[in-house]
C-alpha positions in Angstrom: -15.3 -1.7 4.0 -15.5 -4.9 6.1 -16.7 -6.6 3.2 -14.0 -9.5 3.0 -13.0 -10.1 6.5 -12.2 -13.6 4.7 -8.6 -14.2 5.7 -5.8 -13.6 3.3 -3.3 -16.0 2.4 -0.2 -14.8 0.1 3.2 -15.8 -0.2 6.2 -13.5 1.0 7.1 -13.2 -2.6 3.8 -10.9 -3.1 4.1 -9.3 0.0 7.6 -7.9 -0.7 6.4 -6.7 -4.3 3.5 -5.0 -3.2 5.2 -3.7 -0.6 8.0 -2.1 -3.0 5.5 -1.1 -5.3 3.4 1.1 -2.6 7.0 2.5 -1.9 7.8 3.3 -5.0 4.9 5.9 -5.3 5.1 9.3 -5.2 2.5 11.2 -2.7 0.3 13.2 -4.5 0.1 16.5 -3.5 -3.7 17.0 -4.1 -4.8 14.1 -1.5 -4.9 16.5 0.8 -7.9 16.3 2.2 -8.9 12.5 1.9 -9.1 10.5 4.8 -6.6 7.5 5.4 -8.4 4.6 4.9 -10.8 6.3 2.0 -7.2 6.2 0.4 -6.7 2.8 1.1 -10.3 1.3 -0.2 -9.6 3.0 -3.4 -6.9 1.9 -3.6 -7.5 -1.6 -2.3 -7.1 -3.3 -6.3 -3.6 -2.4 -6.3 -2.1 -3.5 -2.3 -4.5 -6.0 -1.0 -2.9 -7.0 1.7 -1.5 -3.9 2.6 -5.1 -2.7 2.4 -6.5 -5.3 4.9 -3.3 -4.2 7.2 -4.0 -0.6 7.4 -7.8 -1.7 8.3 -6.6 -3.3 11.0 -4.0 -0.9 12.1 -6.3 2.1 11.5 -9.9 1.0 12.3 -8.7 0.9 16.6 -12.4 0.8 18.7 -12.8 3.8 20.2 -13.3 1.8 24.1 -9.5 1.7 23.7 -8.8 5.2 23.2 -10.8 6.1 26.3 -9.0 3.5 28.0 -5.7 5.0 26.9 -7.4 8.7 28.1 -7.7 7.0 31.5 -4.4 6.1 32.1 -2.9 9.2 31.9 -5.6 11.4 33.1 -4.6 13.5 36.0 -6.2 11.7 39.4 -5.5 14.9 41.2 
């Protein structure tokens, strides 16, 4: 999944059509099930760079998250 942590260069140009493209797409109803970024790998071919964006947005360590937990645990 981390395979090609290589960065990514692109012009806006590409970004914009890949990004219409991915909008343009209807959800399937029978992805249910599948996890978000076992969507994303398969469908990596098709939005590259929104593929390495939703790594980074989705793949959070999970020290934040407890981090987050102890800010707004109750002290009392």
């Amino acid at each position: 999944m981390f395979d090609d942590d290589e960065p990514m260069t692109c012009d806006n140009g590409d970004l914009q059509n890949e990004l219409e493209n991915y909008l343009k797409q209807k959800p399937d109803p029978t992805v249910r099930d599948t996890e978000v970024l076992s969507w994303w790998k398969a469908h990596s071919h098709e939005f590259p760079h929104l593929y390495r964006m939703a790594l980074n947005y989705h793949t959070i360590p999970g020290e934040y998250v407890i981090h987050f937990e102890d800010i707004y645990s109750d002290p009392y």
